[in-house]
ROVO-115794 format. One record per residue (C-alpha): residue in one letter; x, y, z. Coordinates in steps of 0.1 Angstrom, whole numbers, always signed. Layout:
   aa       u       v       w
    a       X       Y       Z
...
This chain:
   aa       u       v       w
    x   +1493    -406   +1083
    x   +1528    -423   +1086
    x   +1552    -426   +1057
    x   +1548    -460   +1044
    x   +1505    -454   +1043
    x   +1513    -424   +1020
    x   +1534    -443   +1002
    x   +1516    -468    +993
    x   +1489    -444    +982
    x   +1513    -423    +963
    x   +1529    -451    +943
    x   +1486    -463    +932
    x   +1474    -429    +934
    x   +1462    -426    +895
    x   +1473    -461    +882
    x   +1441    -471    +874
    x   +1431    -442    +858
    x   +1461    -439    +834
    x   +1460    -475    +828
    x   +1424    -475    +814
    x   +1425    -445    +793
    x   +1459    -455    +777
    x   +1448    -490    +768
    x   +1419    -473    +749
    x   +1449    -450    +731
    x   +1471    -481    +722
    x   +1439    -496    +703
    x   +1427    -466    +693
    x   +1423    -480    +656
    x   +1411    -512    +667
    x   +1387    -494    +687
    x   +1375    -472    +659
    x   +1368    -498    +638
    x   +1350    -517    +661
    x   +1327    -491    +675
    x   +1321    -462    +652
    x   +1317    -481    +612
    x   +1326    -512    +600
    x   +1363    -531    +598
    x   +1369    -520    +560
    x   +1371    -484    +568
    x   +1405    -468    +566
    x   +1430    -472    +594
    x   +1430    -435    +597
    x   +1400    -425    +596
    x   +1393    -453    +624
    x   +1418    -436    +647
    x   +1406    -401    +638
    x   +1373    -411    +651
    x   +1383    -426    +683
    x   +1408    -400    +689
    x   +1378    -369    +686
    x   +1357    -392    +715
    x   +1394    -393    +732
    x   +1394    -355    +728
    x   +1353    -353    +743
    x   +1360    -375    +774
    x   +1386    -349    +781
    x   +1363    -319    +779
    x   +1337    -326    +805
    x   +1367    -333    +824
    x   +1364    -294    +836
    x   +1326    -304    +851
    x   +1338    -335    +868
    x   +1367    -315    +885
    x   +1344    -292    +895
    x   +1318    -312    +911
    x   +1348    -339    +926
    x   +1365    -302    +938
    x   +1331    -290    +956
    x   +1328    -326    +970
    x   +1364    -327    +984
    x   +1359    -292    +999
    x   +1330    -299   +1017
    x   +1329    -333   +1024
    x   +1368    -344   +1023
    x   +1393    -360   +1000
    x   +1383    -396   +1010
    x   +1347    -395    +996
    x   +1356    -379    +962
    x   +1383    -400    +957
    x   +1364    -433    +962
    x   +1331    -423    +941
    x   +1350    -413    +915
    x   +1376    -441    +911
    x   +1346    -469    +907
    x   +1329    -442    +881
    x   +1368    -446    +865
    x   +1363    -481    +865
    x   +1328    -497    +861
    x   +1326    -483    +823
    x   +1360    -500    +816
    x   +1346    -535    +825
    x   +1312    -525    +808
    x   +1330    -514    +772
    x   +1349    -550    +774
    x   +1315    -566    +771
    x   +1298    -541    +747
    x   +1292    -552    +720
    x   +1305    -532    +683
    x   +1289    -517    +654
    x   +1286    -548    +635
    x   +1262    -563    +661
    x   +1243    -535    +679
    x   +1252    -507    +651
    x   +1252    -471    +662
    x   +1236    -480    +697
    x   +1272    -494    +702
    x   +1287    -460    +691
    x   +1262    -441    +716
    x   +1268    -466    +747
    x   +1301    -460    +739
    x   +1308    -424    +739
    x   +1287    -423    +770
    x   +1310    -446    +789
    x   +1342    -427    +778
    x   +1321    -392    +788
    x   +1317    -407    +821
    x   +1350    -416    +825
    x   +1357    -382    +818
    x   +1340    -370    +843
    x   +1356    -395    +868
    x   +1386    -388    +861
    x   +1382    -349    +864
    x   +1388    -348    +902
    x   +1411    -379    +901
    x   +1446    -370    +901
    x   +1447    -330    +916
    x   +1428    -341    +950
    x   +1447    -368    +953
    x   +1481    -347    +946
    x   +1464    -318    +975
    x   +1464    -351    +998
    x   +1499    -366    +995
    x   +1512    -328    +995
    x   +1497    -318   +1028
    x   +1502    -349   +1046
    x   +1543    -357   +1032
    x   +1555    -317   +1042
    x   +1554    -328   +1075
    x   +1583    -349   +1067
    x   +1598    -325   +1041
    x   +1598    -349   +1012
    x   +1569    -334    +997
    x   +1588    -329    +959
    x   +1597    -367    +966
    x   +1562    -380    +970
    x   +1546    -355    +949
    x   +1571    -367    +918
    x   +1555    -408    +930
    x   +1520    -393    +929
    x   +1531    -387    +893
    x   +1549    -419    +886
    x   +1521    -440    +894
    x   +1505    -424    +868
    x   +1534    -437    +846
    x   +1532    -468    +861
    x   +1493    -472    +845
    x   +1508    -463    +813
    x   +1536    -487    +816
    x   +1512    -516    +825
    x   +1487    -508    +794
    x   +1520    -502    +770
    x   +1532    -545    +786
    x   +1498    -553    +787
    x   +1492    -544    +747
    x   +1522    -556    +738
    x   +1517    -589    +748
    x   +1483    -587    +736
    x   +1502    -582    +699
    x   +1524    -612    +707
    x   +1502    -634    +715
    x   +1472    -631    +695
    x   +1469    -627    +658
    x   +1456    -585    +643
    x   +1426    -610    +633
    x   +1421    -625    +664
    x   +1427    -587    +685
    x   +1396    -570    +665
    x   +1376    -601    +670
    x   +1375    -609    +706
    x   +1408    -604    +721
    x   +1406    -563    +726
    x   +1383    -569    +752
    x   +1410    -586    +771
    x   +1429    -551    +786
    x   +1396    -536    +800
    x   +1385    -567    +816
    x   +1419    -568    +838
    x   +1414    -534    +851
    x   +1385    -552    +874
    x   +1410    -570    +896
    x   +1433    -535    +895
    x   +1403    -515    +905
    x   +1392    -534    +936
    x   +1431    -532    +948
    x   +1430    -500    +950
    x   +1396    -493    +959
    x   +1410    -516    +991
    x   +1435    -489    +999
    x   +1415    -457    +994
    x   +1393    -468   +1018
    x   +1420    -468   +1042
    x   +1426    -428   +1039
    x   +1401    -412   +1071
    x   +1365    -401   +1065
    x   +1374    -361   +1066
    x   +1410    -356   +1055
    x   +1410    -319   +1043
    x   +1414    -286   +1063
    x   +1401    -267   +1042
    x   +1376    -241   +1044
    x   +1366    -214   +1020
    x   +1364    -231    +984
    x   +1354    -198    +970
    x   +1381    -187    +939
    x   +1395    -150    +954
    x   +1413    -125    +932
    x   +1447    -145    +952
    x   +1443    -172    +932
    x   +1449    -153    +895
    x   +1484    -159    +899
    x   +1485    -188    +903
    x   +1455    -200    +880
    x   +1476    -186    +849
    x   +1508    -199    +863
    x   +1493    -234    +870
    x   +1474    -232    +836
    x   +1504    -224    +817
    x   +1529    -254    +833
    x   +1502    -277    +825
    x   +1488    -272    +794
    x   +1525    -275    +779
    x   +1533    -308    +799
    x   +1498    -322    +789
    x   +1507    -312    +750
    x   +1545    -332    +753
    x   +1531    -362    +772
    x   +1501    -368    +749
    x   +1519    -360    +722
    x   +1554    -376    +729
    x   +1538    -410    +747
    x   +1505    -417    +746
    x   +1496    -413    +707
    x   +1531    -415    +697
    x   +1525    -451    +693
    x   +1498    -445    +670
    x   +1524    -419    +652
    x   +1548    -447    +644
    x   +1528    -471    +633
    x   +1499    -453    +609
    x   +1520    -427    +597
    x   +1553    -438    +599
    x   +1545    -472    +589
    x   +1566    -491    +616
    x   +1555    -521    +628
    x   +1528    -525    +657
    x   +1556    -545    +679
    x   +1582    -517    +675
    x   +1559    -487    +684
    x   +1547    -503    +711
    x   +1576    -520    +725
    x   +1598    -487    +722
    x   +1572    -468    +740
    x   +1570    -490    +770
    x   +1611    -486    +774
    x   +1605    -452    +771
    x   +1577    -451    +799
    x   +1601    -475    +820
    x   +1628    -450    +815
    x   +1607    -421    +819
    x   +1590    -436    +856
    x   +1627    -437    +869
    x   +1638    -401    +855
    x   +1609    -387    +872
    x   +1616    -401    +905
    x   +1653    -394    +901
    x   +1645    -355    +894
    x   +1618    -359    +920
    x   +1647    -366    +943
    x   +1666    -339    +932
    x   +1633    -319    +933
    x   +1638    -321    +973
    x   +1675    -301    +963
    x   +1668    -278    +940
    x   +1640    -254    +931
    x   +1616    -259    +907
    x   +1617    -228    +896
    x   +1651    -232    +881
    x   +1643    -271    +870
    x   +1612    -268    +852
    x   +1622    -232    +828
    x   +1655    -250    +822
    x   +1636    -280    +809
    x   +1609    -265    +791
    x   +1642    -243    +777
    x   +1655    -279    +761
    x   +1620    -290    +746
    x   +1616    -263    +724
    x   +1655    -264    +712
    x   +1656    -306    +713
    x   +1618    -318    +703
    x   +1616    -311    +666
    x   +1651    -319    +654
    x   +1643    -357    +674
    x   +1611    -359    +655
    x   +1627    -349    +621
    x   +1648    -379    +630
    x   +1622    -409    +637
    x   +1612    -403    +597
    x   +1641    -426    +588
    x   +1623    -455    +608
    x   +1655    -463    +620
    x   +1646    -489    +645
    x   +1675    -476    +670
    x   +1669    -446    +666
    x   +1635    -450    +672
    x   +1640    -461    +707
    x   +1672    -438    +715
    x   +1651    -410    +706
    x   +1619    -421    +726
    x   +1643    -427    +758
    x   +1659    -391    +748
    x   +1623    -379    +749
    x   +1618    -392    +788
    x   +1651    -377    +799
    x   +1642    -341    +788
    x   +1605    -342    +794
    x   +1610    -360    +833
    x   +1627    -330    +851
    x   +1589    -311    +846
    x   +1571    -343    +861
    x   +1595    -349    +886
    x   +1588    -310    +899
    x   +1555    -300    +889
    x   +1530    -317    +912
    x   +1549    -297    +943
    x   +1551    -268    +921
    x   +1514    -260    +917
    x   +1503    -270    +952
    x   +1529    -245    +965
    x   +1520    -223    +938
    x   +1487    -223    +959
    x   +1502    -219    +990
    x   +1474    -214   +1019
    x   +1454    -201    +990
    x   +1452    -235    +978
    x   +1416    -249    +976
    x   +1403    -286    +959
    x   +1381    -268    +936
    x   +1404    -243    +919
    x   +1439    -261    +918
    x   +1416    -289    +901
    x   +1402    -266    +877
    x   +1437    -250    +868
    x   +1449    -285    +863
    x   +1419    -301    +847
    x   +1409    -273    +820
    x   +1447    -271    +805
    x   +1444    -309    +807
    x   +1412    -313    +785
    x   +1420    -287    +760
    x   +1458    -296    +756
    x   +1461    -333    +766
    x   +1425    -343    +747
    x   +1430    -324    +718
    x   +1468    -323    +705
    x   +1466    -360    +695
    x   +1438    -351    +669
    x   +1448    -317    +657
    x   +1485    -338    +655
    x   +1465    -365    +636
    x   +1448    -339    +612
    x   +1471    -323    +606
    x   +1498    -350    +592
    x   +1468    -362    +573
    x   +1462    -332    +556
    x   +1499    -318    +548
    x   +1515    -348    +554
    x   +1538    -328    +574
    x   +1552    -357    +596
    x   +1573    -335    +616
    x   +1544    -312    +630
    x   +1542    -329    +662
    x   +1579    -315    +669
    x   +1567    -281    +657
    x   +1535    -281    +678
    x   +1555    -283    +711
    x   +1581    -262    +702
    x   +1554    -233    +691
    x   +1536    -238    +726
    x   +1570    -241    +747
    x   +1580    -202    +733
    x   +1545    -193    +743
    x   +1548    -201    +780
    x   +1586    -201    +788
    x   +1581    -164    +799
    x   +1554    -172    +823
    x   +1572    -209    +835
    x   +1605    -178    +841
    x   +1583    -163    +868
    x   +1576    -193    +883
């Protein structure tokens, strides 16, 4: 495959699937109330609700990258990665025509959680076969890190596009007018997205991986606990730091809807760049100095900036979430490459998927509500800052032996 082919599938690679589950975060209350009770419950409790089916959709992820791991084994990458982008993306369409719990009552809740567990399941095999694929077809030109750290970024790139597309939605339309109809709006543009890049995965060959033996061998260890490690501490800073901090801002900290969400999509514009900057600089310089060095400045930098978004401080507020990019964007500018060579020729669909996706679902599905209960319970606003600092101790000696 020539350079501009991978490319162009590096730069849409997991778009759509970061898109749809992000526009689901940035409503998360407006999606609580409007599938799980009525619109007079509390703001909180709404968003505690949708967060814990959040949290489910990301633990079946496990049995979806399983399944999309075997597939991709045995049958190749192109396959897999069609089946489950249209499982990513019928459900989206569907939930913007479902109707809520004030029409259909909990049948709406049900249809629902189903959706989101499919989803989950979709999106399981999504971005790690995708990653094996851009990997093993870009050494050949020795930019690997390079398109590896786009890979990445397009994932950014779905977040950006829900974080524009829900701010406009704020702009435009009334809070009244949102939980009425206008919610629906976001899912229902994902159709057009989806058959774009349905268009170009069908351009990648019938049988595009080499490899044989899917079976997990004593090898693999290693790199399971290394691979587990990096990625459960990304997953707990990106959730945390810009997909429910959003939510953060404007429940608990009481700033308005247009600020959090305007703030956060500078900060996943600046964040996008950083990544492909250090992506860059990937192709220069080891990851295995890069990413203990970052990790190193999360746990010394995270809590202090978190102690100072409490003052609401609308500057500060984005300075901090820009701050937040810089220092988390040399880990995603590196860490695609670094667990596919963590692999090596050990490397297998099923089991770099399962050492990405089970450190995903546990820490990417679940920090948002434990970050949720926990603020809600101590009010303890600054326990987000402590939660990453606490897990960054815990794996910088295993991210040193990288």
């Amino acid at each position: 495959m020539d350079k501009q082919k991978i490319l162009i599938l590096s730069l849409t690679a997991n778009l759509i699937e970061w898109y749809e589950f992000i526009v689901s975060a940035y409503l998360a209350t407006t999606m609580g109330h409007i599938f799980f009770s009525n619109y007079h419950q509390s703001d909180t409790l709404a968003t505690i609700q949708f967060f814990l089916v959040f949290a489910l959709a990301y633990l079946v992820r496990p049995f979806g990258c399983a399944f999309w791991g075997i597939i991709g084994d045995k049958y190749g990458s192109a396959l897999a990665l069609r089946w489950s982008l249209v499982l990513m993306s019928v459900p989206t369409f569907v939930i913007g025509v479902l109707p809520g719990y004030n029409q259909i009552g909990y049948f709406a809740t049900g249809i629902f959680i189903l959706l989101r567990l499919i989803q989950g399941f979709a999106a399981g095999g999504e971005f790690p076969l995708i990653s094996i694929y851009v990997f093993d077809k870009s050494s050949q030109y020795n930019k690997a890190n390079l398109f590896c750290s786009l890979v990445n970024s397009s994932g950014m790139m779905g977040m950006l596009l829900a974080s524009i597309t829900i701010t406009v939605l704020n702009q435009v339309f009334t809070q009244s007018s949102i939980m009425n109809y206008a919610w629906r709006i976001p899912f229902l543009l994902g159709l057009p997205l989806f058959l774009v890049i349905l268009k170009i995965r069908n351009s990648i060959p019938p049988k595009t991986t080499e490899l044989k033996d899917a079976s997990l061998s004593p090898m693999l260890i290693k790199p399971l606990l290394k691979t587990t490690a990096l990625i459960g501490f990304l997953q707990a800073n990106m959730y945390v730091l810009f997909v429910w901090l959003p939510t953060y801002l404007s429940i608990y900290l009481k700033v308005n809807k247009e600020t959090a969400h305007l703030s956060n999509m500078v900060a996943m514009t600046a964040l996008t760049l950083f990544t492909i900057g250090f992506g860059y600089l990937g192709t220069k310089v080891s990851y295995k100095k890069i990413i203990p060095l970052c990790t190193f400045s999360l746990i010394i930098l995270v809590y202090p900036c978190f102690y100072g978004l409490i003052y609401r401080n609308v500057t500060a507020i984005y300075i901090i979430q820009v701050f937040f990019a810089f220092i988390l964007s040399p880990i995603q500018g590196t860490f695609l490459y670094a667990i596919n060579d963590l692999f090596g020729r050990h490397k297998k669909n099923l089991s770099l998927a399962l050492s990405y996706t089970i450190p995903s679902a546990i820490f990417g599905g679940l920090t948002p509500v434990i970050c949720s209960f926990f603020i809600s319970r101590l009010n303890y606003l600054e326990f987000p800052g402590l939660l990453i600092t606490i897990l960054g101790i815990l794996v910088l000696p295993i991210l040193l032996r990288l």
